[in-house]
N, CA, C and O atoms as a CHARMM CRD file, in Angstrom:
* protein
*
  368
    1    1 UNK  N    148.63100 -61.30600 -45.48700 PROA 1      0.00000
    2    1 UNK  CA   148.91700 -60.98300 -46.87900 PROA 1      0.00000
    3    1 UNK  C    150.28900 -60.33100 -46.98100 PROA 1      0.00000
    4    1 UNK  O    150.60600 -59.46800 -46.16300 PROA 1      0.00000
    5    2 UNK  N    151.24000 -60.76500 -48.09900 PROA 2      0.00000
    6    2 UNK  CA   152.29100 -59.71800 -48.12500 PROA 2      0.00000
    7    2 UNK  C    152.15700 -58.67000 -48.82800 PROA 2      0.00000
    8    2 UNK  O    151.53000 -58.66100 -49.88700 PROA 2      0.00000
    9    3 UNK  N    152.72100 -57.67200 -48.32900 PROA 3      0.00000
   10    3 UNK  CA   153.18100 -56.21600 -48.97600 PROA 3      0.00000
   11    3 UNK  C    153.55600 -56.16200 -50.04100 PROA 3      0.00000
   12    3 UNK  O    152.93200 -55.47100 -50.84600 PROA 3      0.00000
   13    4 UNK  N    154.80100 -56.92600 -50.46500 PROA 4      0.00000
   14    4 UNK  CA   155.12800 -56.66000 -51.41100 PROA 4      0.00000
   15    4 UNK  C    154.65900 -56.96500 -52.84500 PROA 4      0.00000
   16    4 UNK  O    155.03100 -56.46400 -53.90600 PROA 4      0.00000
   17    5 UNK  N    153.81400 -57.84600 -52.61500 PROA 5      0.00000
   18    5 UNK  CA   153.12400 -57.76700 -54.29900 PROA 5      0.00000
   19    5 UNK  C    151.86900 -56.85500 -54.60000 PROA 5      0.00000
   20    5 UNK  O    151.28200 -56.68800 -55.66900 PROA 5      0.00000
   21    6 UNK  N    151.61100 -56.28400 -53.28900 PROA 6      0.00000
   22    6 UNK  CA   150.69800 -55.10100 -53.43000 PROA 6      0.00000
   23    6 UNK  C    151.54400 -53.87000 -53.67100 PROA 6      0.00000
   24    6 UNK  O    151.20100 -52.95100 -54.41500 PROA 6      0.00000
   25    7 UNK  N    152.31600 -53.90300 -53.20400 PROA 7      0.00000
   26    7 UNK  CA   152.79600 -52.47600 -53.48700 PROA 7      0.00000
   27    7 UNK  C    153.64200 -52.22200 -54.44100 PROA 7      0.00000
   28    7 UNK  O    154.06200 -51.07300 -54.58200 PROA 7      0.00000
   29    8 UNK  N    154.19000 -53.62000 -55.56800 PROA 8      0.00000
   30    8 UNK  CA   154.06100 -53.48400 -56.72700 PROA 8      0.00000
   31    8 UNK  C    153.15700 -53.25500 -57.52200 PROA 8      0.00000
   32    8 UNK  O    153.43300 -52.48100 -58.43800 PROA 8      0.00000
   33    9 UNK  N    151.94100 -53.76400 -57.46800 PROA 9      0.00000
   34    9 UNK  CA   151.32200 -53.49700 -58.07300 PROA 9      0.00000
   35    9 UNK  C    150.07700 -52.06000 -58.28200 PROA 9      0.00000
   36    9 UNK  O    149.23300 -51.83900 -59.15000 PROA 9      0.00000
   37   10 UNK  N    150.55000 -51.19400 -56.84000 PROA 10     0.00000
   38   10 UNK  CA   150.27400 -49.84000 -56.80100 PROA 10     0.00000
   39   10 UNK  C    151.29400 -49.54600 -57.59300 PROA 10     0.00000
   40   10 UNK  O    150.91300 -48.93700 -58.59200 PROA 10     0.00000
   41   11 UNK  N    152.45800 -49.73500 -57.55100 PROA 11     0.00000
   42   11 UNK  CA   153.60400 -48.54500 -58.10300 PROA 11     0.00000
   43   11 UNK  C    153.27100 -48.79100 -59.81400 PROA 11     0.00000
   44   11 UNK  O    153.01400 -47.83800 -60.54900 PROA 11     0.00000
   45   12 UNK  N    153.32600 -50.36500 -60.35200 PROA 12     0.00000
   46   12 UNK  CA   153.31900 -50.42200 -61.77400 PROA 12     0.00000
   47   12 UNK  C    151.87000 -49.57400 -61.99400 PROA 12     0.00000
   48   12 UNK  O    151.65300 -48.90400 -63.00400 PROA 12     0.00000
   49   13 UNK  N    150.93000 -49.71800 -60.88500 PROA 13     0.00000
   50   13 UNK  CA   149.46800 -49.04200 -62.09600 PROA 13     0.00000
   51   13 UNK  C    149.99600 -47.10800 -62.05600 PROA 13     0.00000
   52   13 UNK  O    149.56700 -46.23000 -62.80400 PROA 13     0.00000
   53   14 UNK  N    150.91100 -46.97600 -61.04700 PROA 14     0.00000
   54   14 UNK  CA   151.03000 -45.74800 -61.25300 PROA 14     0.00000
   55   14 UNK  C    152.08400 -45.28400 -62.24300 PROA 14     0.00000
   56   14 UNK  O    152.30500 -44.12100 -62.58100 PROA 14     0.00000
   57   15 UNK  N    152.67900 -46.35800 -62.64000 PROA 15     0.00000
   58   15 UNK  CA   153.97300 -46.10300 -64.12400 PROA 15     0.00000
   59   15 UNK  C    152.82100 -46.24800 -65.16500 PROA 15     0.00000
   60   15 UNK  O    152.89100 -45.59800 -66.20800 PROA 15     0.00000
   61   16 UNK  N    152.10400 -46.80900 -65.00100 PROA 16     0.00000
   62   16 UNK  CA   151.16900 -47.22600 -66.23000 PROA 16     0.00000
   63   16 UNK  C    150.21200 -46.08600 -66.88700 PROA 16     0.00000
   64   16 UNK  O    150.23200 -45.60100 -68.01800 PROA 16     0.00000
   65   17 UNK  N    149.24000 -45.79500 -65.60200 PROA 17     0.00000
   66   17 UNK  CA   148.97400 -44.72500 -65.81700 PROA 17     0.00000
   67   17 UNK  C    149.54800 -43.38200 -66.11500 PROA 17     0.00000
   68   17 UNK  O    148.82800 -42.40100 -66.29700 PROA 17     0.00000
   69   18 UNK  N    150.44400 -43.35500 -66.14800 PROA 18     0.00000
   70   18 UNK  CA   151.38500 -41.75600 -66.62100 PROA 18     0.00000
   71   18 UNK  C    152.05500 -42.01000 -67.90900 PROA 18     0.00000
   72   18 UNK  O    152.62500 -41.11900 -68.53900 PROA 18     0.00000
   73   19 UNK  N    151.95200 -43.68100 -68.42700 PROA 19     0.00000
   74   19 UNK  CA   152.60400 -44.28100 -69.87400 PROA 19     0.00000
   75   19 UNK  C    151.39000 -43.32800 -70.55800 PROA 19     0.00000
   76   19 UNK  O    151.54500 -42.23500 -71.10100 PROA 19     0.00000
   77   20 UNK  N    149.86100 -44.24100 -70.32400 PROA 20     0.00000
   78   20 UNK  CA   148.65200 -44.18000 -71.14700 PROA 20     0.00000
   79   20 UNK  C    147.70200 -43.54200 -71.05600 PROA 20     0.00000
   80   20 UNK  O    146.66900 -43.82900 -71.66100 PROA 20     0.00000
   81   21 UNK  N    147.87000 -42.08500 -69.94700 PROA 21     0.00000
   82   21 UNK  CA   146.97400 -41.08700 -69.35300 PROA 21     0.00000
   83   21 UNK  C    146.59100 -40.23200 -70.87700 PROA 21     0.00000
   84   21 UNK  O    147.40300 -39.98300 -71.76800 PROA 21     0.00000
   85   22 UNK  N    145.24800 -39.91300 -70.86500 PROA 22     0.00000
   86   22 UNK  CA   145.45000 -39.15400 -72.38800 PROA 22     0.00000
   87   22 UNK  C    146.41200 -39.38700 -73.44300 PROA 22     0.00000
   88   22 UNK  O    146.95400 -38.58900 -74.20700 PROA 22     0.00000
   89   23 UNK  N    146.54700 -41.06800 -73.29200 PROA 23     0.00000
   90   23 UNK  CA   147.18900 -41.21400 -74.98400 PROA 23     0.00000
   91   23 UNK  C    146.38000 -42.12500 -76.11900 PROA 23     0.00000
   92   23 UNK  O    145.97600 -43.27100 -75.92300 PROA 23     0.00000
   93   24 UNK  N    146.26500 -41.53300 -77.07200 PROA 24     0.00000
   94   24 UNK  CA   145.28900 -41.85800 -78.10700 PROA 24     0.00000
   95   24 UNK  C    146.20500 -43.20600 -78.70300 PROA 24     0.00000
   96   24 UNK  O    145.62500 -44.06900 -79.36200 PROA 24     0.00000
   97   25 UNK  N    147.11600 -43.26900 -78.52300 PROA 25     0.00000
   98   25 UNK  CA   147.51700 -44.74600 -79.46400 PROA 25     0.00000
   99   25 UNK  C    147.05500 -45.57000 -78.90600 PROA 25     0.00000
  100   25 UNK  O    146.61200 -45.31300 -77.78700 PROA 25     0.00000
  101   26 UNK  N    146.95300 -46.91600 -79.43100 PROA 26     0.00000
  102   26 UNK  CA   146.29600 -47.54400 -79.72200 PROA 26     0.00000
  103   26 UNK  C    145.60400 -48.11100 -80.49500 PROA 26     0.00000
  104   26 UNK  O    145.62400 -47.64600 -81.63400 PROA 26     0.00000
  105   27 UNK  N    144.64700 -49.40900 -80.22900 PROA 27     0.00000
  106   27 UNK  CA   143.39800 -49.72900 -81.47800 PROA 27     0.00000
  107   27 UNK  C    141.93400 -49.70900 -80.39400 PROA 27     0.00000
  108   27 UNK  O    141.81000 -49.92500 -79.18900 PROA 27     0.00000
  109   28 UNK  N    140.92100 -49.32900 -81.51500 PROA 28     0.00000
  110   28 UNK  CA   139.76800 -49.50700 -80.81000 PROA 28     0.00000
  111   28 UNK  C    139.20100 -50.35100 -80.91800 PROA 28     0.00000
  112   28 UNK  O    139.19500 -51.08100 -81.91000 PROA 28     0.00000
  113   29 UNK  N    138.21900 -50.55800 -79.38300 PROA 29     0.00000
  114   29 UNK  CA   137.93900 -52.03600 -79.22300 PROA 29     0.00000
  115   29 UNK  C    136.37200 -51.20500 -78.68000 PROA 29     0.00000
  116   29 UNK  O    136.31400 -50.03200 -78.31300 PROA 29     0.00000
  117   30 UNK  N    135.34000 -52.05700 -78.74600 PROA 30     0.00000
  118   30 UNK  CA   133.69400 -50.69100 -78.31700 PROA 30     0.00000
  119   30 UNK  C    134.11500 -49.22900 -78.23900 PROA 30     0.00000
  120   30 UNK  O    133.63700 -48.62300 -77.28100 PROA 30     0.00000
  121   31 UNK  N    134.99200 -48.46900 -79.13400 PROA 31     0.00000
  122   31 UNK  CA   134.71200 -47.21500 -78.65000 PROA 31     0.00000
  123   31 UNK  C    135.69000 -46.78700 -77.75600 PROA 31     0.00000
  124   31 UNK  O    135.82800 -45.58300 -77.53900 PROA 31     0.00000
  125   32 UNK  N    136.59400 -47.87500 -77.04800 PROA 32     0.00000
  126   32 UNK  CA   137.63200 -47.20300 -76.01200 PROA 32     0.00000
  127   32 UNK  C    139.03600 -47.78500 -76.82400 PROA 32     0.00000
  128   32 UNK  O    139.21300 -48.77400 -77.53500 PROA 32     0.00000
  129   33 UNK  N    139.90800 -46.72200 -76.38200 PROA 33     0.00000
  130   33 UNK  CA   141.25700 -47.27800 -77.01500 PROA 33     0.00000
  131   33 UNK  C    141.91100 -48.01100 -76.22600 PROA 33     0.00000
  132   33 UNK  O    142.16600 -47.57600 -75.10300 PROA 33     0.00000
  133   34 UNK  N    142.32200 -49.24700 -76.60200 PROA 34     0.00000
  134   34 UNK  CA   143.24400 -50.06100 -75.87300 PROA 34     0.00000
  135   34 UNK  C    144.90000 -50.24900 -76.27000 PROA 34     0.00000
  136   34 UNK  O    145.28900 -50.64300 -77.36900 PROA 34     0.00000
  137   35 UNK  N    145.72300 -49.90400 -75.20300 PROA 35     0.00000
  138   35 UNK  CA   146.99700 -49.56500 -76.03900 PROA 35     0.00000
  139   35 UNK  C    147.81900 -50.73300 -74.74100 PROA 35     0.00000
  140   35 UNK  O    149.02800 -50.57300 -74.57100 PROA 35     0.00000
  141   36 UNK  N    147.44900 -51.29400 -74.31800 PROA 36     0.00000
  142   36 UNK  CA   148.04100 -51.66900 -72.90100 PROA 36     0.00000
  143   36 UNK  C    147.38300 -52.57800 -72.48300 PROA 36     0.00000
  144   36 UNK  O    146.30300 -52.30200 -71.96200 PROA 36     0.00000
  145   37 UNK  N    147.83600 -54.02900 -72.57700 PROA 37     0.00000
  146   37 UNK  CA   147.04400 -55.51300 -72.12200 PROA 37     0.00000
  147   37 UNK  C    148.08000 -55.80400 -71.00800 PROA 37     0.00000
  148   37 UNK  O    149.29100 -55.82500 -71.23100 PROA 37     0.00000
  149   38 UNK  N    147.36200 -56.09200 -69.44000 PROA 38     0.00000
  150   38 UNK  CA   148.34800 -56.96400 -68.50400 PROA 38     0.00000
  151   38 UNK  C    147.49700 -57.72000 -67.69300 PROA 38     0.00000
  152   38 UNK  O    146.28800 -57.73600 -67.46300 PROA 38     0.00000
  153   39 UNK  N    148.99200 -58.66400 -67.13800 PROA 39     0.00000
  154   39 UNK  CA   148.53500 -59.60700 -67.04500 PROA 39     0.00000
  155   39 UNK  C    149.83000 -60.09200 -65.70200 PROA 39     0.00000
  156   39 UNK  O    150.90500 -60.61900 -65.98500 PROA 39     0.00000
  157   40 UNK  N    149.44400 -59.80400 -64.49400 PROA 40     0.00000
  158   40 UNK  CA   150.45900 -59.65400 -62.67500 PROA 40     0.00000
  159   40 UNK  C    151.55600 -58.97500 -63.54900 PROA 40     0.00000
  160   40 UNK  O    151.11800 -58.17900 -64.37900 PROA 40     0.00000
  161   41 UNK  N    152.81700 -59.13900 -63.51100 PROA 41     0.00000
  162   41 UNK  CA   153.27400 -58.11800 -63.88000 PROA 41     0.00000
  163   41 UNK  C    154.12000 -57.91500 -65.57300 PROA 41     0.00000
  164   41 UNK  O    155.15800 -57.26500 -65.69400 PROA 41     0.00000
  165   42 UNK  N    153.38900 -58.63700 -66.78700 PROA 42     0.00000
  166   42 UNK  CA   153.76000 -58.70600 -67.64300 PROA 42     0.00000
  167   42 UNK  C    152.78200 -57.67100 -68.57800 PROA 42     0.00000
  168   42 UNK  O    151.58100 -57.57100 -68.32800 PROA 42     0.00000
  169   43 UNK  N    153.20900 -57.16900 -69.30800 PROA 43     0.00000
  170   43 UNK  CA   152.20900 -56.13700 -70.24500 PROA 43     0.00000
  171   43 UNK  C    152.95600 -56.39100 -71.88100 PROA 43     0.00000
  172   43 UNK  O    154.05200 -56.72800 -72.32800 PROA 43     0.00000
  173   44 UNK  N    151.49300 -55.96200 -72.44800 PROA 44     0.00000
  174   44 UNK  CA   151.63000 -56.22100 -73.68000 PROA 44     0.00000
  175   44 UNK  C    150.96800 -55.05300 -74.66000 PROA 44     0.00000
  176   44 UNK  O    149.75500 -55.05000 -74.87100 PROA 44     0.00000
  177   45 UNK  N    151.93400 -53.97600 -75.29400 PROA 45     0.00000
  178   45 UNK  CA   152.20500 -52.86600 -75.56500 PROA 45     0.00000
  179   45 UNK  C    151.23600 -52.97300 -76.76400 PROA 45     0.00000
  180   45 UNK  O    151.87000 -53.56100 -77.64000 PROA 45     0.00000
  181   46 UNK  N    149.62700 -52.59400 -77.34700 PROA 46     0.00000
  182   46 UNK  CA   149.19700 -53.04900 -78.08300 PROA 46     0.00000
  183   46 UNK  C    148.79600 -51.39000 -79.18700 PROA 46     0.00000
  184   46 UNK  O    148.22900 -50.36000 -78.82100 PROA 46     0.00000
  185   47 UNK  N    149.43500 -51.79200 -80.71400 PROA 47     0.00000
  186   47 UNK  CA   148.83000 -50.38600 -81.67900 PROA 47     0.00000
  187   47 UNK  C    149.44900 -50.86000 -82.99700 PROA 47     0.00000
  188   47 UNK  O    150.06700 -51.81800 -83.46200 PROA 47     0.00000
  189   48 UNK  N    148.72400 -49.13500 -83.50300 PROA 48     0.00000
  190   48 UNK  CA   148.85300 -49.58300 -85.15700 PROA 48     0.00000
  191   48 UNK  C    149.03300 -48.74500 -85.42700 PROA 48     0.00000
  192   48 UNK  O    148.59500 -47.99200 -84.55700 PROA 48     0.00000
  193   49 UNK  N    149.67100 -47.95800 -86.54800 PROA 49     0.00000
  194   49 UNK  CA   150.91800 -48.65000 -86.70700 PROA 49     0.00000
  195   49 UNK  C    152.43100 -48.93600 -86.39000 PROA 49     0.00000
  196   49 UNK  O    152.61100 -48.19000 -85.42700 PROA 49     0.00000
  197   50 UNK  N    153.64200 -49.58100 -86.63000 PROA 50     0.00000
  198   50 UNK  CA   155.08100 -49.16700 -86.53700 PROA 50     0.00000
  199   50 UNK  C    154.94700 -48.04600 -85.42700 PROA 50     0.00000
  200   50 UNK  O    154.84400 -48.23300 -84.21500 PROA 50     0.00000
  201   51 UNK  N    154.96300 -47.15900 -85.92600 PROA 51     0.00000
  202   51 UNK  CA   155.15700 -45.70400 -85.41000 PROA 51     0.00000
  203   51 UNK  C    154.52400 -45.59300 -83.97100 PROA 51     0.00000
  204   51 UNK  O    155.09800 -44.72300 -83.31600 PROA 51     0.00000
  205   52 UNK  N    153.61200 -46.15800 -83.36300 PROA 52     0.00000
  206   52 UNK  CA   152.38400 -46.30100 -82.57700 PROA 52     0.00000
  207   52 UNK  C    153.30800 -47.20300 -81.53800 PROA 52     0.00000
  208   52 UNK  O    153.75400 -46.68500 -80.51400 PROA 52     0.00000
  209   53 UNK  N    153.54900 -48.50200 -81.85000 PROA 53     0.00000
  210   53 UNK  CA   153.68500 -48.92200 -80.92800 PROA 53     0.00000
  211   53 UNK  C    155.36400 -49.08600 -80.44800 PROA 53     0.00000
  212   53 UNK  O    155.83700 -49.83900 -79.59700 PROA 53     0.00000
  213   54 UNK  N    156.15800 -47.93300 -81.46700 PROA 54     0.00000
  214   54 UNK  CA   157.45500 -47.66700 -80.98900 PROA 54     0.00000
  215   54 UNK  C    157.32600 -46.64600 -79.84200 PROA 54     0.00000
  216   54 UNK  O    157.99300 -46.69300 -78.80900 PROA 54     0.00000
  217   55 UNK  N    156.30300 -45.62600 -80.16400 PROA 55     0.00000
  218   55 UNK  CA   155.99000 -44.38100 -79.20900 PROA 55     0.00000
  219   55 UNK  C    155.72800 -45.06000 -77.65200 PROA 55     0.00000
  220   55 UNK  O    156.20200 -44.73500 -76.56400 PROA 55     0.00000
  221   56 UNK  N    154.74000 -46.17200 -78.03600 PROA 56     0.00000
  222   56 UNK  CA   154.01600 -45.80300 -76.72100 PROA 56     0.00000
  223   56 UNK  C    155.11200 -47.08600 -75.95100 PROA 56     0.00000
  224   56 UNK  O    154.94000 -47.25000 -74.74300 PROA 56     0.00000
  225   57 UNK  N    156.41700 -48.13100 -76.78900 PROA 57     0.00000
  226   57 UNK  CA   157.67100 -48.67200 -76.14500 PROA 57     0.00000
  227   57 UNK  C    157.96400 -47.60300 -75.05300 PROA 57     0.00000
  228   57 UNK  O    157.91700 -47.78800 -73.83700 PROA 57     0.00000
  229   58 UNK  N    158.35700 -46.15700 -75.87500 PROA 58     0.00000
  230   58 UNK  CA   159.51500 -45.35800 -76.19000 PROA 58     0.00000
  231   58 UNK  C    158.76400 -44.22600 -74.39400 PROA 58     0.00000
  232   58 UNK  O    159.41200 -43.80400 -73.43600 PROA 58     0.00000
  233   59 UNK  N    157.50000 -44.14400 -74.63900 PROA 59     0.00000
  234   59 UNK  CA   157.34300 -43.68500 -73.43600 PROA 59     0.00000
  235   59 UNK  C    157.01400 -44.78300 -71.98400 PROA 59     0.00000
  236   59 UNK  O    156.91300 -44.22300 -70.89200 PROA 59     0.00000
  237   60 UNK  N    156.89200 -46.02300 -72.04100 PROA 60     0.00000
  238   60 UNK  CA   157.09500 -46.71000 -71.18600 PROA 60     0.00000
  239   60 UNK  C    158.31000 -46.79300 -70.43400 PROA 60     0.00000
  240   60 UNK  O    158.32800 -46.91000 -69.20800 PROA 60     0.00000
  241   61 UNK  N    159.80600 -46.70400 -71.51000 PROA 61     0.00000
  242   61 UNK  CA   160.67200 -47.49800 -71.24400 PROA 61     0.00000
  243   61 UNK  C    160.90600 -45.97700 -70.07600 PROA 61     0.00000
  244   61 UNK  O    161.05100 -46.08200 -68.85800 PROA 61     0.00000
  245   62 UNK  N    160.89000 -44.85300 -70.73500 PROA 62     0.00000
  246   62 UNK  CA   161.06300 -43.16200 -70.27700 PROA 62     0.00000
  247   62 UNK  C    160.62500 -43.10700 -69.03100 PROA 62     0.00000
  248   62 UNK  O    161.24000 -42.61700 -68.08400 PROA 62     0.00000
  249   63 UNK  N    159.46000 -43.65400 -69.00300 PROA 63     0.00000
  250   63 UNK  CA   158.47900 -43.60500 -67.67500 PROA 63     0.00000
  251   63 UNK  C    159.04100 -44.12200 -66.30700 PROA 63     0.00000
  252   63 UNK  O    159.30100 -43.55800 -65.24500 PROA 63     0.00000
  253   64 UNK  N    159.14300 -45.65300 -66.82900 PROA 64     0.00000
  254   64 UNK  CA   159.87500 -46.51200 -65.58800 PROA 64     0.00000
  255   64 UNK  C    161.21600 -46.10400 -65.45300 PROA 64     0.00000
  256   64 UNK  O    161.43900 -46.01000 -64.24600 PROA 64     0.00000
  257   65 UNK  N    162.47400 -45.74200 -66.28000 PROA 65     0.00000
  258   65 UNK  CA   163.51700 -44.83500 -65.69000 PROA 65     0.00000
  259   65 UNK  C    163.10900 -43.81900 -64.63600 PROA 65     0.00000
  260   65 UNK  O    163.82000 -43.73100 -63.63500 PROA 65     0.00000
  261   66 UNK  N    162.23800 -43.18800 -64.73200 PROA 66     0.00000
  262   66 UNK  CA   161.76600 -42.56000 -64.07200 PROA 66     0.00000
  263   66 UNK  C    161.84100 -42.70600 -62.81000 PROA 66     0.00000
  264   66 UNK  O    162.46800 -42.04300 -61.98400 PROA 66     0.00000
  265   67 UNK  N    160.83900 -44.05500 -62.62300 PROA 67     0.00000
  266   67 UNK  CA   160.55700 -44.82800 -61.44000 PROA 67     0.00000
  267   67 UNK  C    161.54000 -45.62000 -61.14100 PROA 67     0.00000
  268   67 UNK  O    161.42800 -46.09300 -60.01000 PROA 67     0.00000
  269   68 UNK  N    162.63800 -46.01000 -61.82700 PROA 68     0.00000
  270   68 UNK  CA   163.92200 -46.47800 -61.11100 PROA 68     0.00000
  271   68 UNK  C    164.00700 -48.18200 -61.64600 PROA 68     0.00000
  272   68 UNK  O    164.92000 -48.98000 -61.43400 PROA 68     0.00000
  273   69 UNK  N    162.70400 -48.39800 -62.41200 PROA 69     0.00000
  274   69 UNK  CA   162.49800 -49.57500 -63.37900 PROA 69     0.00000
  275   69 UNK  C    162.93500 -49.45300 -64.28500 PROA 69     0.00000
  276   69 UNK  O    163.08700 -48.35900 -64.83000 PROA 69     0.00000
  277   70 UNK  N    163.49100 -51.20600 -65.02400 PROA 70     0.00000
  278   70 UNK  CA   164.09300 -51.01800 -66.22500 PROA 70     0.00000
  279   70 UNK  C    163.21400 -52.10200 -66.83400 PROA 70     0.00000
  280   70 UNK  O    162.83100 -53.10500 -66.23100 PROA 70     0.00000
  281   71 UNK  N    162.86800 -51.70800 -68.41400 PROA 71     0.00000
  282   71 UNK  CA   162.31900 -53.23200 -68.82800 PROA 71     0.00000
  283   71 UNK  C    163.64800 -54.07100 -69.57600 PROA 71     0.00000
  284   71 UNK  O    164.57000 -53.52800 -70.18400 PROA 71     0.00000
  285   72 UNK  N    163.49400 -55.31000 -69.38200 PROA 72     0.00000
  286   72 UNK  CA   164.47000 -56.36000 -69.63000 PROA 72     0.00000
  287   72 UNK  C    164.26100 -57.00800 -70.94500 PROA 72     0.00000
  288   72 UNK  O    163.45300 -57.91900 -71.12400 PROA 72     0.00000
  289   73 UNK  N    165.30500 -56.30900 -72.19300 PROA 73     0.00000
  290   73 UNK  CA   165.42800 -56.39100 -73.33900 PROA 73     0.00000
  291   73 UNK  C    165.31800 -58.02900 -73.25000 PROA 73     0.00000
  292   73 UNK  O    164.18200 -58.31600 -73.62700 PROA 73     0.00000
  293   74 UNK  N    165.82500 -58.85400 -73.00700 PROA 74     0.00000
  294   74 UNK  CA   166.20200 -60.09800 -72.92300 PROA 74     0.00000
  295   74 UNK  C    164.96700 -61.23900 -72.92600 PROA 74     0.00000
  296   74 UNK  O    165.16400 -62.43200 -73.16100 PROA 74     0.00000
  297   75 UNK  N    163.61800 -60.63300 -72.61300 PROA 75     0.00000
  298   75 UNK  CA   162.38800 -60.99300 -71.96600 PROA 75     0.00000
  299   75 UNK  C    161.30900 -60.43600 -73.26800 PROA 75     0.00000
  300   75 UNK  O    160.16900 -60.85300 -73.46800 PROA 75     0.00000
  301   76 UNK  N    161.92100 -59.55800 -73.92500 PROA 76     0.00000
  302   76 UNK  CA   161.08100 -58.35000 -74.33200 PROA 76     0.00000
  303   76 UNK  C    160.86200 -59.05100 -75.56200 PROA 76     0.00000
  304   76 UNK  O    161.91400 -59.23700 -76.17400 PROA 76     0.00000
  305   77 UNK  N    159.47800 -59.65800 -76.31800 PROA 77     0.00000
  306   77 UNK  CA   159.33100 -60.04300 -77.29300 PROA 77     0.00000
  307   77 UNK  C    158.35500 -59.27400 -78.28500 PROA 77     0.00000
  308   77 UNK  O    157.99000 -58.27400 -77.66800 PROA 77     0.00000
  309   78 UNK  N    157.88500 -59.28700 -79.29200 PROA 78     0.00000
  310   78 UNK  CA   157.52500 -58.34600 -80.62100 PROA 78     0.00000
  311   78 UNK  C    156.31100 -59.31900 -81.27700 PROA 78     0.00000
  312   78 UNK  O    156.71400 -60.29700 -81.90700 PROA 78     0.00000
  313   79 UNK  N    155.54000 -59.21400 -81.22200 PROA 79     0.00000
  314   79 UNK  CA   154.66200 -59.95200 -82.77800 PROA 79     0.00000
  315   79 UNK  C    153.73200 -58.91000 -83.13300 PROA 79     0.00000
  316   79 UNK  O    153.39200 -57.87400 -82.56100 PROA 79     0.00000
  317   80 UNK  N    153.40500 -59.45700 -84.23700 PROA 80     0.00000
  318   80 UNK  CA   152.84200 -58.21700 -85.51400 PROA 80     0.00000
  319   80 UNK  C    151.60500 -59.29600 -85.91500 PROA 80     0.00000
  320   80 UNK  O    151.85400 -60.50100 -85.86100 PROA 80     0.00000
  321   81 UNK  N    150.23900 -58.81800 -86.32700 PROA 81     0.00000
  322   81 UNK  CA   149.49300 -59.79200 -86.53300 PROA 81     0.00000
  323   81 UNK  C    148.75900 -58.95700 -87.54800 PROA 81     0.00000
  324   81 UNK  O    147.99800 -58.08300 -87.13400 PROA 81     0.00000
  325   82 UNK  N    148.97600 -59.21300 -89.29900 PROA 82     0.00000
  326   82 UNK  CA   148.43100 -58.68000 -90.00100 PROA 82     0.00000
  327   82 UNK  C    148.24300 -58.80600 -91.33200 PROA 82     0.00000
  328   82 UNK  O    149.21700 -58.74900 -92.08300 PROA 82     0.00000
  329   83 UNK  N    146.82900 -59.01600 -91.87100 PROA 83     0.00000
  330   83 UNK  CA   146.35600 -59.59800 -93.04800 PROA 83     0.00000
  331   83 UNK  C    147.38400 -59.33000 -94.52700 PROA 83     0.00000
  332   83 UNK  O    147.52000 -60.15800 -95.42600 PROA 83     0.00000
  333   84 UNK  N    147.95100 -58.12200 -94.48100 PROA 84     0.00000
  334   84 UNK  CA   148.19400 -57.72300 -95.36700 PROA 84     0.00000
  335   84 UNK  C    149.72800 -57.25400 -95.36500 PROA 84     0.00000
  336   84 UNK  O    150.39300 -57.33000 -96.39900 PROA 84     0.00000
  337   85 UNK  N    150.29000 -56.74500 -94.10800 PROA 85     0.00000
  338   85 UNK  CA   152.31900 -56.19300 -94.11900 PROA 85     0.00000
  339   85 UNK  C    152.76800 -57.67200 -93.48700 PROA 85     0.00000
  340   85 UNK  O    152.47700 -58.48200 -92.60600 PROA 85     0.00000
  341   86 UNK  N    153.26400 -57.53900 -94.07800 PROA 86     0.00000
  342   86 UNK  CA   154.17100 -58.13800 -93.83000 PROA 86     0.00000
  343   86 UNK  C    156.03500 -58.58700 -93.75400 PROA 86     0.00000
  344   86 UNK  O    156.81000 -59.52500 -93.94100 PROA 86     0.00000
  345   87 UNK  N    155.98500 -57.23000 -93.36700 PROA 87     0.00000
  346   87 UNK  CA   157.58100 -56.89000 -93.04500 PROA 87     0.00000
  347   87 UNK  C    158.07900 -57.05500 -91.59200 PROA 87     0.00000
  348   87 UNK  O    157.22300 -57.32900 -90.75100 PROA 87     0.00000
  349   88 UNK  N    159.17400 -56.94100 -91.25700 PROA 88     0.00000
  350   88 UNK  CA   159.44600 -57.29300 -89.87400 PROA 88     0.00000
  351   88 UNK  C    159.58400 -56.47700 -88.96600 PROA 88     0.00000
  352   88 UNK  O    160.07900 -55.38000 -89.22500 PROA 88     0.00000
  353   89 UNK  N    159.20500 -56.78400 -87.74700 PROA 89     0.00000
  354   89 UNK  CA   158.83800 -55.28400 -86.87700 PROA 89     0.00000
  355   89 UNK  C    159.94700 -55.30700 -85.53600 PROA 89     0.00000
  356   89 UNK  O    159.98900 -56.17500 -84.66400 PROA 89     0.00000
  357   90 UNK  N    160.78700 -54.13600 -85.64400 PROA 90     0.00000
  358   90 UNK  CA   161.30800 -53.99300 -84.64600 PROA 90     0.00000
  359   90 UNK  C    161.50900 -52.49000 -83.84600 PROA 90     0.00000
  360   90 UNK  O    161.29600 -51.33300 -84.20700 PROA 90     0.00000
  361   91 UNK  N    162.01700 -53.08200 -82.59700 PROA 91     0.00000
  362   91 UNK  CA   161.31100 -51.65200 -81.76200 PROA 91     0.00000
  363   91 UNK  C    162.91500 -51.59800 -80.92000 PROA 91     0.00000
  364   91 UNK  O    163.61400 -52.42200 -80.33100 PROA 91     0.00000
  365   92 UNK  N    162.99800 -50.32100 -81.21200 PROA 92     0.00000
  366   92 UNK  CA   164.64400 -49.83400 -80.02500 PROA 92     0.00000
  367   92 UNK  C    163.92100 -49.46200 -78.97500 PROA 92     0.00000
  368   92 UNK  O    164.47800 -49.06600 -77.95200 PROA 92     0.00000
């Protein structure tokens, strides 16, 4: 087996976990909050509202500086899925 996709994937659950440790953003799904969908090494930053899912960008992006990771604006896409706003959503 190689190393190295294991020991990415220790280091991202440990950026991850220090993003979403005791953080209430999010939406609820049975009772637990889900703020954070992944999928090998792509994630998908999930809340409501605006404000919600700029925060929990805003402490990801904080986090992985941290760890010496950068996320790649270039890659980085946005959708909004909702009955009723419909304005356009963007995240610094």
């Amino acid at each position: 087996m190689l190393t190295s996709p294991l020991l990415f994937i220790i280091y991202d659950e440990a950026v991850l976990w220090e993003v979403c440790c005791e953080c209430v953003i999010g939406i609820r799904v049975g009772g637990n909050i889900v703020n954070m969908i992944r999928y090998a090494h792509d994630k998908a930053v999930v809340a409501n509202p605006q404000k919600g899912r700029q925060e929990l960008m805003s402490r990801l992006n904080d986090v992985m500086k941290e760890y010496g990771m950068k996320i790649n604006v270039k890659k980085t896409k946005v959708m909004c899925t909702s009955r009723k706003d419909k304005s356009k959503v963007c995240l610094y």
